[in-house]
N, C-alpha and C positions, 0 to 999 in steps of 0.2 A: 241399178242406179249408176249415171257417170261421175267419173271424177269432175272438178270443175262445177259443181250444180248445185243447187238449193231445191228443197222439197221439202211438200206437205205430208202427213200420212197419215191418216183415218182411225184415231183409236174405236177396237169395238169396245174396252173398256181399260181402267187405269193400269193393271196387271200385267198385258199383252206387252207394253215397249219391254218388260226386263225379261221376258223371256225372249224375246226378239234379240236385244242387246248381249244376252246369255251366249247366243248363238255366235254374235259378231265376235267373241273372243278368243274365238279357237283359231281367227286370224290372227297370227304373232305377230307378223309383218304390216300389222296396224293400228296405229296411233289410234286412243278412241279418250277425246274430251265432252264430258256429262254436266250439262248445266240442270240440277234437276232438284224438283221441289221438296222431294226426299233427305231427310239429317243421313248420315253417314251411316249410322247405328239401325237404320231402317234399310238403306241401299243392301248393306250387306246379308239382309235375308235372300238377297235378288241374285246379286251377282256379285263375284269375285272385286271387291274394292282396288285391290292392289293393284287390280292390271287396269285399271281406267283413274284419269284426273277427271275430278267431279268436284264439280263447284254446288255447295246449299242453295239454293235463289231464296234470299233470309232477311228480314229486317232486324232480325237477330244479332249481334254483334257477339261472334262465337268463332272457335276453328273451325275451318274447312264452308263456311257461311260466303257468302257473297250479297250483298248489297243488289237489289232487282232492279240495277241501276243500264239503261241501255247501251249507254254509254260505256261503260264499266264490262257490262258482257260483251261489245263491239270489240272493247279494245283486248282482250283475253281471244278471241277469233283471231283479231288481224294477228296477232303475235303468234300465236299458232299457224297458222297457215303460211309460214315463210319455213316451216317444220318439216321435214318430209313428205308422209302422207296420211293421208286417215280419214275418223268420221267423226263428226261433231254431232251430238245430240241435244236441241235447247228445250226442255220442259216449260211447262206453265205458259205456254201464250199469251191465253186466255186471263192468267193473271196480268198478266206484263200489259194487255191490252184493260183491263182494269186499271189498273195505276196510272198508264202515259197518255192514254187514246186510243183511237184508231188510226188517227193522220200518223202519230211521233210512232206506232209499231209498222204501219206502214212503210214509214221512211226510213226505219232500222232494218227491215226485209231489204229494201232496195240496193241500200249501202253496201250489207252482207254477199246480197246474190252480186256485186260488180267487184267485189275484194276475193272471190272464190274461184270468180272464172278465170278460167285455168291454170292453176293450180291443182295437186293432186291431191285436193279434200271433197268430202261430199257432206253438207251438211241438211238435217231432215228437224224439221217444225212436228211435233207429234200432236195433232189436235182434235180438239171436239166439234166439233163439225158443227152441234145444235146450239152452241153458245152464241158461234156468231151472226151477224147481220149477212144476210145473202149475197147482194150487192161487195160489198165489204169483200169477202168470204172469195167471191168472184176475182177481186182486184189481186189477193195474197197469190192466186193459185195461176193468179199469170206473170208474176215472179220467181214463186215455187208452185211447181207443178205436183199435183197430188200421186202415192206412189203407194201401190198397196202392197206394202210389208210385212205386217203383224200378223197376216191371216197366214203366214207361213210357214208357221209353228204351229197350227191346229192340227188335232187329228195325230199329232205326232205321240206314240207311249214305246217305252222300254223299259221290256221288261225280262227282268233275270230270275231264273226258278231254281229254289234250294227245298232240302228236305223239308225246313222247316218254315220258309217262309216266301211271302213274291211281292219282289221291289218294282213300284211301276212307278212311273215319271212321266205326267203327263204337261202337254204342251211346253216339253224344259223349265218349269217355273216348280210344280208342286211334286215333292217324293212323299210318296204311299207308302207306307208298310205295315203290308198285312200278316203277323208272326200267328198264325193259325193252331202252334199247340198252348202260347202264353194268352195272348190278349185273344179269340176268333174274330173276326169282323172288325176289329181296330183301328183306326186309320190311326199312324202318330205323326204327326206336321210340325214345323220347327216353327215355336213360339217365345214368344219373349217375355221380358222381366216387367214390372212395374217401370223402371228405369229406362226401359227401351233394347238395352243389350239382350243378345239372344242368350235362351238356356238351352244347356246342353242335353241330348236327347239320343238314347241309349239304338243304335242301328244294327238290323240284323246285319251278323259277318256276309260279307261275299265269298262265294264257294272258289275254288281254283278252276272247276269244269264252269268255263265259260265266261274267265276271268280275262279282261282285256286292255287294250290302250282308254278305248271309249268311256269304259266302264270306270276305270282308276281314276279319270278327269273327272269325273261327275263327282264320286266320293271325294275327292278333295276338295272340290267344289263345295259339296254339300257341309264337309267337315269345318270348310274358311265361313262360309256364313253362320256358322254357330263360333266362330271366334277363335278358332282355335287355330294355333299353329303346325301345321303339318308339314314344314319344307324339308322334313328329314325323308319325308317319301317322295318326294316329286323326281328325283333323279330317278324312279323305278319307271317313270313314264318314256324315257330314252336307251332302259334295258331291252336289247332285243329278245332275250332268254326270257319268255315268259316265268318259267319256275321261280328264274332269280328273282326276277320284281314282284311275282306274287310272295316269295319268304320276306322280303323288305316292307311290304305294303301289312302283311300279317300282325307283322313286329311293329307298325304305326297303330295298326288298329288295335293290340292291346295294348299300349299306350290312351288310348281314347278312351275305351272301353274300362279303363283304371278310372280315367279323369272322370268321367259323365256321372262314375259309381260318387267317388269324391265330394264332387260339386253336391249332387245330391243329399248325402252327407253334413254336407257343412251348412247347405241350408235349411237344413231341418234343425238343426242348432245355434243357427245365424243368431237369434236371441240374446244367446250364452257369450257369441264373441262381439270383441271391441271392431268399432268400423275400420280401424287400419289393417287389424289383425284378418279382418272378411274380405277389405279389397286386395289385398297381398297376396290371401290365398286363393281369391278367385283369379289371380292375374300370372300366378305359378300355373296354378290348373290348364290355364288357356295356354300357356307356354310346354307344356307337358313337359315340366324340368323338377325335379327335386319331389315325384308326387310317391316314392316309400317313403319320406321325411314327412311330407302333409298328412299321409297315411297315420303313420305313427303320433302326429301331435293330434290329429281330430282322436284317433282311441284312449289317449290319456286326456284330454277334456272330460 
């Protein structure tokens, strides 16, 4: 894709943009603002929250929500785009073309694709292709021109082999693990609460044989969409000493591995405690701060 441009892009299905967008993260050196149909508490099964501005598209009147307003998302673009550089990604079209029309989403395409050229942004329409009217469908894509991205990430798995168990990662979106002497044939997938917040979910350790940069972003990856605070390991990501940043990285995972035990714990009791008392200590846990202290008060309940 160039800078300067507007584009369409072909979902095969709704899952594909966040692993796609997964991807685009590992550019540092780029700005990435998410207008997406997604609550916050949902993105974060997907991707890393902290490193992208993402707006709700919400009739909701909520944080982090935004109003499906055209106007409103035009004016969040033009402001950005006097920014550096980066990528803008607008979800929902197909809603946004429910709400205003065809002619008024039309003529917010048009507006967008003459506020971008040139400029060093690149913004991409992620859409359904069978929603729309053909005709129609024809007129977006000679504004924005269709750009197949998502299928880029297919096919793609890594995978790490330990005594006891093997973590595969397919298409950047879904981690597998299969712990073959606990669970056989298991899969465990990171799932969430009644609430929406993700629960924490117990990961085979990573070995130090064939422990890497790659591999350490993915686990913090995967440890930030279950909520949890891990920025005490991320400096092991610019240790060139491997050993050193695998002893650092070690020393985060039993930290985790304390929390997940905990959480567990405490919702199996969740009953017995007061609401202030449960979201306090589910928000220590997520913090991995003061958890021999939580330790100690869940065994004396």
């Amino acid at each position: 894709m160039e800078q300067g441009r507007l584009y369409t892009a072909e979902l095969s299905d709704n899952s594909s943009i966040y692993s796609w967008l997964d991807k685009q993260l590992e550019n540092e050196q780029q700005q990435l603002l998410l207008f997406s149909r997604q609550p916050h508490k949902r993105l974060l099964e997907h991707i890393d929250v902290t490193k992208v501005e993402s707006y709700w598209l919400s009739e909701r009147i909520t944080a982090g929500a935004l109003e499906p307003s055209l106007e409103k998302i035009a004016h969040l673009i033009s402001s950005k785009l006097q920014d550096s550089n980066g990528l803008i990604v607008v979800e929902g079209l197909e809603w946004l073309v429910s709400l205003h029309g065809d002619d008024a989403v039309l003529a917010f395409i048009r507006q967008i694709r003459d506020e971008v050229y040139q400029t060093s942004w690149k913004i991409v329409f992620p859409i359904n292709c069978l929603v729309f009217d053909s005709v129609w469908l024809a007129r977006v894509r000679r504004e924005a021109p269709n750009v197949d991205i998502f299928t880029s990430t297919k096919d793609e798995i890594i995978k790490i082999h330990d005594d006891d168990a093997v973590i595969e990662q397919e298409n950047d979106e879904t981690i597998k693990i299969h712990n073959f002497q606990e669970t056989p044939g298991e899969d465990i997938e990171l799932d969430t609460r009644d609430d929406g917040t993700p629960k924490l979910v117990m990961l085979t350790r990573l070995p130090f044989n064939g422990f890497s940069r790659s591999i350490l972003t993915r686990r913090i990856l995967q440890w930030r969409r279950m909520g949890l605070d891990v920025s005490e390991v991320e400096p092991a990501l610019s240790i060139l000493d491997e050993e050193t940043a695998y002893q650092l990285y070690s020393t985060v995972e039993e930290k985790v591995r304390m929390a997940v035990e905990l959480e567990n714990h405490l919702e199996a009791i969740s009953e017995n405690i007061s609401a202030t008392d449960l979201t306090t200590a589910r928000f220590r846990i997520r913090q991995l701060t003061g958890l021999d202290e939580i330790e100690k008060w869940l065994l004396e309940l």
